[in-house]
N, C-alpha and C positions, 0 to 999 in steps of 0.2 A: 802059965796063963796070964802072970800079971805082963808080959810084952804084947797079947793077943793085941790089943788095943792098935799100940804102934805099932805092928805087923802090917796088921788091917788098912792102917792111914798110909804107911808106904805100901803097901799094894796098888789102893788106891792111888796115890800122887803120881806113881810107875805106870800104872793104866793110864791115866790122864794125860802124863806125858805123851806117853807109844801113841794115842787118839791125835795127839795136837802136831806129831811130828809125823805120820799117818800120810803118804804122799797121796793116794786118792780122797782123802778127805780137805787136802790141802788144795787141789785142783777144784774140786767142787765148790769149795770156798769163794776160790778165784771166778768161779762162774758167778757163785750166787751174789759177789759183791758185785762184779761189773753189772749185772741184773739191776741191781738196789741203785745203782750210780746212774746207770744208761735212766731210769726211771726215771730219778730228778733230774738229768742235764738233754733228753731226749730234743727238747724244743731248742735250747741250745747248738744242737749238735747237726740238729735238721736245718737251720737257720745258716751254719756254718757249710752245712752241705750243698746246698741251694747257691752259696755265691761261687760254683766251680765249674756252674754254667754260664756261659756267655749268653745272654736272654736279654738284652735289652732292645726295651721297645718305642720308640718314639711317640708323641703322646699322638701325635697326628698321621696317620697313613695319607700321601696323595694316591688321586683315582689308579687304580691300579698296580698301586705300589703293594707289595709282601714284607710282611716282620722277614729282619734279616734269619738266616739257619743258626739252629744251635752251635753252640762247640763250648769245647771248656776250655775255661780259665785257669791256667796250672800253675800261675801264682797261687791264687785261690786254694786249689788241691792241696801244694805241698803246704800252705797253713792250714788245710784241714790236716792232714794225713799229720803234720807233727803236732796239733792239739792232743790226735788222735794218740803220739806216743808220749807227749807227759804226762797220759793219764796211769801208764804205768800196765794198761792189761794188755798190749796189742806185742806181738814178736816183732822183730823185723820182718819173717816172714809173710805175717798179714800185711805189712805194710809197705812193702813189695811187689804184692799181689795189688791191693790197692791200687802203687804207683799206676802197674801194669795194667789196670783196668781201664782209669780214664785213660791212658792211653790210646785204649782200643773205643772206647767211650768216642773217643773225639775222633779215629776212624770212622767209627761208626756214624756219625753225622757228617763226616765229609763224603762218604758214597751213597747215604741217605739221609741228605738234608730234610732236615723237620725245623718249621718254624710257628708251631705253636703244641695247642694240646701238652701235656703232661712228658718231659722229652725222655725218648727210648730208654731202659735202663735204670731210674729214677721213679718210676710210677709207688716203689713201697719203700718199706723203712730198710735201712741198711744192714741193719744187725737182727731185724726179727724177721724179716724177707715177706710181708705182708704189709696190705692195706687193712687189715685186722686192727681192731681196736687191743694189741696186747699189755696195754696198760692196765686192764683188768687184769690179767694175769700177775704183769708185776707185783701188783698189790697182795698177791697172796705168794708172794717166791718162797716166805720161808717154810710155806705149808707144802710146795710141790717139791714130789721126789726126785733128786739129783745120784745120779749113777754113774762112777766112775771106772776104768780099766784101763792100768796101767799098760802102754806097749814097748817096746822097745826103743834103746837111743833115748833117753827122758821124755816121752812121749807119753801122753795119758787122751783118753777117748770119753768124754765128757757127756752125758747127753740126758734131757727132762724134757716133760711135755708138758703143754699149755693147755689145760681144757679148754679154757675159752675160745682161743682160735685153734684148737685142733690141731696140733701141729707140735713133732717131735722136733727138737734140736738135737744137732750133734755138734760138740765144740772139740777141737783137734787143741792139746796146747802142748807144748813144749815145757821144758824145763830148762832156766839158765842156770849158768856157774854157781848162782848163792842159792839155787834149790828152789827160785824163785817162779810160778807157773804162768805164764802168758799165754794168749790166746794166736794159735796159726790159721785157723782158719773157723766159720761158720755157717752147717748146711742144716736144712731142714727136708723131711721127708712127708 
């Protein structure tokens, strides 16, 4: 009886451990920080997103003249997209996909030139897929339920809901070589 004590505390500390090395709680993590980060850098990141458009306007239109058509800027892009990976949460694979997007992004305004209004693509936020006010949400991340399931290939299936905007995430992330989880991709239902 007199070891109960220190039994007890290494149980504990062995628990604590198994909880901290815990791969779906180690992915949740990974959510729930990029959550608390995208929070405070959101205008940031918006601000950086915006210059990947080619939008400028002349301050004067003559009679008849049209703001030139969108298109993006892929200097612009590829200094978004690698902000995007020193932040440490994006795979290559998101950022990939990304590349791939404006790509099509900048198709897409060459077979349908838009030169004003809010351009195609662009209308909500990049990572909460709404024009939803989800900054309310932010603000309460560590209160909402995060759910993870491990898949296959180091693959984990991530996903919490927002009551405020109503709306489930699902985060795909991966695992690299140091066990580390990054984000592949992100849909909402």
């Amino acid at each position: 009886m007199k070891n109960f004590p220190l039994l007890l505390l290494c149980l504990l500390l062995f628990n604590m451990r198994a909880i901290a090395q815990n791969p779906e709680q180690r992915a949740i993590q990974t959510v729930r920080t990029f959550v608390k980060w995208y929070g405070t850098n959101w205008e940031k990141m918006e601000d950086f997103e915006s210059k990947t458009i080619n939008a400028d306007r002349p301050f004067e239109l003559k009679e008849g003249e049209e703001n030139p058509p969108y298109s993006i800027n892929f200097k612009e892009a590829e200094k978004y997209i690698k902000s995007l990976s020193e932040t440490g949460f994006f795979s290559e694979k998101y950022l990939g996909t990304l590349r791939g997007w404006f790509k099509e992004a900048d198709r897409n305004f060459k077979a349908n030139p838009q030169n004003e209004g809010p351009p195609q693509g662009f209308q909500s936020d990049r990572f909460f897929l709404t024009q939803d006010n989800f900054l309310e949400d932010i603000k309460n991340i560590d209160k909402i339920k995060i759910t993870a399931t491990l898949l296959k290939n180091n693959k984990a299936d991530v996903r919490m809901y927002f009551p405020y905007c109503n709306m489930t995430y699902h985060y795909r992330l991966s695992s690299d070589k140091n066990g580390k989880w990054k984000i592949d991709s992100i849909k909402v239902n």
